[in-house]
N, C-alpha and C positions, 0 to 999 in steps of 0.2 A: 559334507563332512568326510576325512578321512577314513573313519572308520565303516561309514554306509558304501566306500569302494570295494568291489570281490576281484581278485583275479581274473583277468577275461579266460575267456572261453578259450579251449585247445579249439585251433583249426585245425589240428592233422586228421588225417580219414584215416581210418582203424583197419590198418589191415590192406595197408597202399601206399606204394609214395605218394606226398604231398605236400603240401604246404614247409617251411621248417620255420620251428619258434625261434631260430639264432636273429631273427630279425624283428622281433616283439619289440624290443624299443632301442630305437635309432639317433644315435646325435649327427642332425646336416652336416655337409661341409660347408664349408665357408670360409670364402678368402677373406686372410688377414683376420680370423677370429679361431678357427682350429687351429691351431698347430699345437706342438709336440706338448705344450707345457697346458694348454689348457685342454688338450686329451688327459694329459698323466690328472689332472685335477676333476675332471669327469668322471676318470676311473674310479679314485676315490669315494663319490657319491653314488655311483651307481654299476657296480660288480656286473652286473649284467648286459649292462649297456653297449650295443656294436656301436664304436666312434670311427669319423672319417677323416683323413686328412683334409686340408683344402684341395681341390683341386690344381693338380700339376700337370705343365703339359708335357709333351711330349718331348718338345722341344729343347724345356729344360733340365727335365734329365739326360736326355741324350746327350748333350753339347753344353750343359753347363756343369757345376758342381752337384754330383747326384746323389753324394753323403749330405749335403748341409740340405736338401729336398727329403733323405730318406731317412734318415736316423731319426731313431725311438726309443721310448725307455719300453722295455721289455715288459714292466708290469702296467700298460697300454692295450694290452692286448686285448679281447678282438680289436683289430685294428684294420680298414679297407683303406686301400688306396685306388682316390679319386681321378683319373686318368683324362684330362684334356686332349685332340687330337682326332683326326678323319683317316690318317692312312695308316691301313691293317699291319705294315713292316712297322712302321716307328710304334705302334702300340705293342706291338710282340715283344718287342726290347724293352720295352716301359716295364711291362707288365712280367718280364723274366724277373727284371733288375726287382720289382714287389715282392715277387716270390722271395727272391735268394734272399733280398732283407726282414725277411719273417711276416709280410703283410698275412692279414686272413684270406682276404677277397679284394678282388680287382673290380674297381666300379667308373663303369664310363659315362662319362658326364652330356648328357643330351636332352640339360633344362636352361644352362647359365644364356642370358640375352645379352650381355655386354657388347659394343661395339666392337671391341679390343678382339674377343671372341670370337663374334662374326665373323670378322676380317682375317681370322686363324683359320676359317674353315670349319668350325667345329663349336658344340655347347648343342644350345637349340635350335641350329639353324640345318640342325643332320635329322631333326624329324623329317624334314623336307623330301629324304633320301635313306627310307626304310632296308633298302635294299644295300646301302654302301654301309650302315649300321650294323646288320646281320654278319655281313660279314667280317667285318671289326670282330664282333664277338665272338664269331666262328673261331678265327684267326688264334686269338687269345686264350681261347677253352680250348683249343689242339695241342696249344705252346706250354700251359701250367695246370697245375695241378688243385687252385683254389678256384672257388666260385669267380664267376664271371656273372657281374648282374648293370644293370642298365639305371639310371635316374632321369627321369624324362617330366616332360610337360606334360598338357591334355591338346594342348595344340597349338596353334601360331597364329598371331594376330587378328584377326574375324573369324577363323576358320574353324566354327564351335563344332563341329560334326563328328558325333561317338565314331562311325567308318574309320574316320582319321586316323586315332588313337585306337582304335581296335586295330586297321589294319598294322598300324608301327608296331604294336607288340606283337603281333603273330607273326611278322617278319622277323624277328627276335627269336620267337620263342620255336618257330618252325624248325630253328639254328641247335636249340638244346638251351638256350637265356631260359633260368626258373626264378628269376629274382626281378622285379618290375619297381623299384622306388617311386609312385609318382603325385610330382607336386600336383596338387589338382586346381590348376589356376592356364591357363593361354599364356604364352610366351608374346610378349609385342617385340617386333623387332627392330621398329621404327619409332620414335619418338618419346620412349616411356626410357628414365636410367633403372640400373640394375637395384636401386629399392624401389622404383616407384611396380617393377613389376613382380617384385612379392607383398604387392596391398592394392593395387590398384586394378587388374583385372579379376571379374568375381570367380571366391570359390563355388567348383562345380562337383561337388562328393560323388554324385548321384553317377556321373561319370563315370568317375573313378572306381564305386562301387560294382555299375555294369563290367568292368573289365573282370571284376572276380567272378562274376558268375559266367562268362563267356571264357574263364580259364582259369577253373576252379584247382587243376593239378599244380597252378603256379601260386609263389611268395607275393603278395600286393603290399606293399605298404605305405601305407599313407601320409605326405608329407602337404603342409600349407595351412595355416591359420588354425594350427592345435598350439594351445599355449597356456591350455592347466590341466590337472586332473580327470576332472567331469570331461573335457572336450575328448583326451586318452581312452579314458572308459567308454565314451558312446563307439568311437571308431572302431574300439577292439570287436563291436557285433558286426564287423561286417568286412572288415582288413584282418590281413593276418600280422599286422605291425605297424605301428605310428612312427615318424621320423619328425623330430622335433629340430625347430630352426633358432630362431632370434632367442627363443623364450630363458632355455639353459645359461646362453649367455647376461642376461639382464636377473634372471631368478634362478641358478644353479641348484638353491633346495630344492625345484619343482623336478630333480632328478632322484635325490633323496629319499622324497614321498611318494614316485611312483616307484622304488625297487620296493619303498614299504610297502606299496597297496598290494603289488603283482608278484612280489618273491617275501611274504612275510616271517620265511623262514631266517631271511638270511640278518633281523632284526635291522634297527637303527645304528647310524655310525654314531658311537663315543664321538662326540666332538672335540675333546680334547687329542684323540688320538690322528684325526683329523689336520687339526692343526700340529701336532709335532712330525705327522709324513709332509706336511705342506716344508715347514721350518727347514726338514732335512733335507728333502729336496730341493729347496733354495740354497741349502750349503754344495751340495752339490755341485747344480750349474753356474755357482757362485766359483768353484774350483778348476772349470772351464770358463771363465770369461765369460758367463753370460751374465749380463745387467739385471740388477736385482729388478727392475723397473720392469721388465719383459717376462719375467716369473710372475711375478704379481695380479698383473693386469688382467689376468681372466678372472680373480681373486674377490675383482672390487663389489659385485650383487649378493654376496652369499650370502649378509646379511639382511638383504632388502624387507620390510616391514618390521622388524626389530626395532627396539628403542635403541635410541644412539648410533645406529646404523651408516650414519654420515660421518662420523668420527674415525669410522675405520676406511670408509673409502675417501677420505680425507687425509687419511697418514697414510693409506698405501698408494698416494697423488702427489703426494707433499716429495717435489723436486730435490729441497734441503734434504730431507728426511732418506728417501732413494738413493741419492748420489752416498752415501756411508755405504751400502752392501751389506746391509747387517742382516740376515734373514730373522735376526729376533724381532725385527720389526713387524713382523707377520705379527708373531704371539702377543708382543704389548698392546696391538693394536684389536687382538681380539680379549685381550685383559678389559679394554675401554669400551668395548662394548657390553661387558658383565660377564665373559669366560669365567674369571674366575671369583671373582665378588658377587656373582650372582648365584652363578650351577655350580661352581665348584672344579676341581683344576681334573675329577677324572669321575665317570660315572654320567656328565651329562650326554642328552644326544642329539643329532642334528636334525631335527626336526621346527624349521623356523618356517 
């Protein structure tokens, strides 16, 4: 039950640097599911929440269009930028360009397994190469002024051995890295696609766990097969932060109820207020050319276990319906789910 949830426990040591709660709950990156419009919708649920971009490479800011990779809406923030790429020049640049455009923290990516990836040089195939890692981040914590933290596996294809993943972050952390994101699952590099290897190699907590006591002055946070409540709360005894992946995007309330459980100060969102920031923000990017259709689409789970719930992610589907631009389309569509025939058009709260 929600209500049997307490706020985890402070990691900080009293009276020392340590641990920092800016990473208590984390939304993954993830290509083609983060971007700008379903960060600014995150926001919304969960005020506290550090969100990632997808991961960008190096390449593509450097040499492509670096506004249509880097703009955000401002009330985003915290905000990291996920940084693809092996060589410590092209990261430097990457990671200026985060700065100057307001990111929080610079996070480099040393978990994605895609062929695509591999064959860049870079994701999880730079665990291999502790040492060309370190100094990437070196490189970067010299060049700016925000965090510099790392996201990584527990290890590479057979190769279960705590040594592993112990020595990769203390090559890291040797550097000044206080920020350790790690999915706790093997990277396969060979034969498994990029979902079969967030379900199909097992989670290893207990791993993950050893690394916080073997570097207790470091941030750990734990990302890989949390995907409610209860799984949040057990981790917080022993991480000093969960990073949640799939689950936001399929159940977005499961953000809602964790700022409830962990920040009960900052109460429930009015759901009605909810939906008229969704509406205005769609008039918005509706006023730059962006397709109502691409506003939406992070939209579609919010109601998932509601009555009528299909209804709304049915008319925010509906091609006829999309192609008009209407952002009132948001609101009728949460009218037909019981917005306002049910709770009323102001006073209810987001708690489904």
């Amino acid at each position: 039950m929600l209500s049997e949830l307490k706020p985890p426990p402070s990691t900080q040591l009293s009276g020392q640097p340590g641990p920092s709660e800016d990473w208590r709950l984390c939304v993954a990156p993830m290509i083609d599911v983060t971007d700008r419009h379903c960060r600014y919708f995150h926001r919304l649920l969960a005020p506290k929440a550090r969100l990632y971009t997808e991961m960008i490479t190096t390449g593509a800011l450097l040499h492509g269009d670096a506004s249509r990779h880097l703009d955000f809406h401002k009330d985003e923030s915290p905000v990291a930028l996920q940084l693809g790429g092996s060589e410590p020049e092209a990261l430097v640049r990457s990671a200026k360009l985060g700065e100057q455009w307001g990111y929080n923290e610079i996070n480099l990516n040393c978990g994605c397994p895609s062929e695509r990836v591999q064959k860049g040089a870079f994701g999880a195939c730079l665990m291999a190469e502790p040492g060309l890692v370190a100094d990437c981040l070196k490189a970067m914590q010299d060049a700016v002024s925000l965090p510099v933290t790392v996201k990584h596996r527990l290890g590479l294809d057979k190769n279960e051995s705590y040594d592993f993943v112990r020595d990769f972050v203390g090559a890291s952390y040797d550097v000044g890295c206080r920020v350790f994101i790690v999915h706790a699952r093997n990277a396969v590099l060979k034969g498994l696609s990029p979902k079969d290897n967030r379900e199909v190699p097992p989670l290893r907590y207990e791993q993950a766990a050893r690394l916080k006591k073997d570097f207790p002055q470091a941030t750990i946070v734990l990302n890989g097969g949390l995907t409610t409540l209860a799984d949040c709360e057990e981790a917080m005894h022993e991480f000093d932060g969960v990073m949640l992946g799939r689950s936001p995007w399929h159940d977005p309330s499961v953000l809602s109820r964790l700022t409830q459980a962990w920040w009960p100060q900052l109460g429930l969102k009015d759901e009605a207020a909810v939906i008229d920031a969704l509406v205005a923000y769609a008039e918005r990017e509706l006023a730059v050319k962006t397709p109502l259709r691409i506003v939406v689409r992070p939209l579609l789970g919010l109601f998932n276990g509601r009555s009528n719930s299909r209804v709304w992610r049915r008319m925010l589907s509906d091609s006829v319906l999309l192609r008009q631009d209407d952002p009132e389309l948001i609101r009728l569509a949460w009218q037909q789910v019981g917005g306002l025939a049910i709770r009323g058009a102001r006073g209810s709260e987001l708690d489904v």
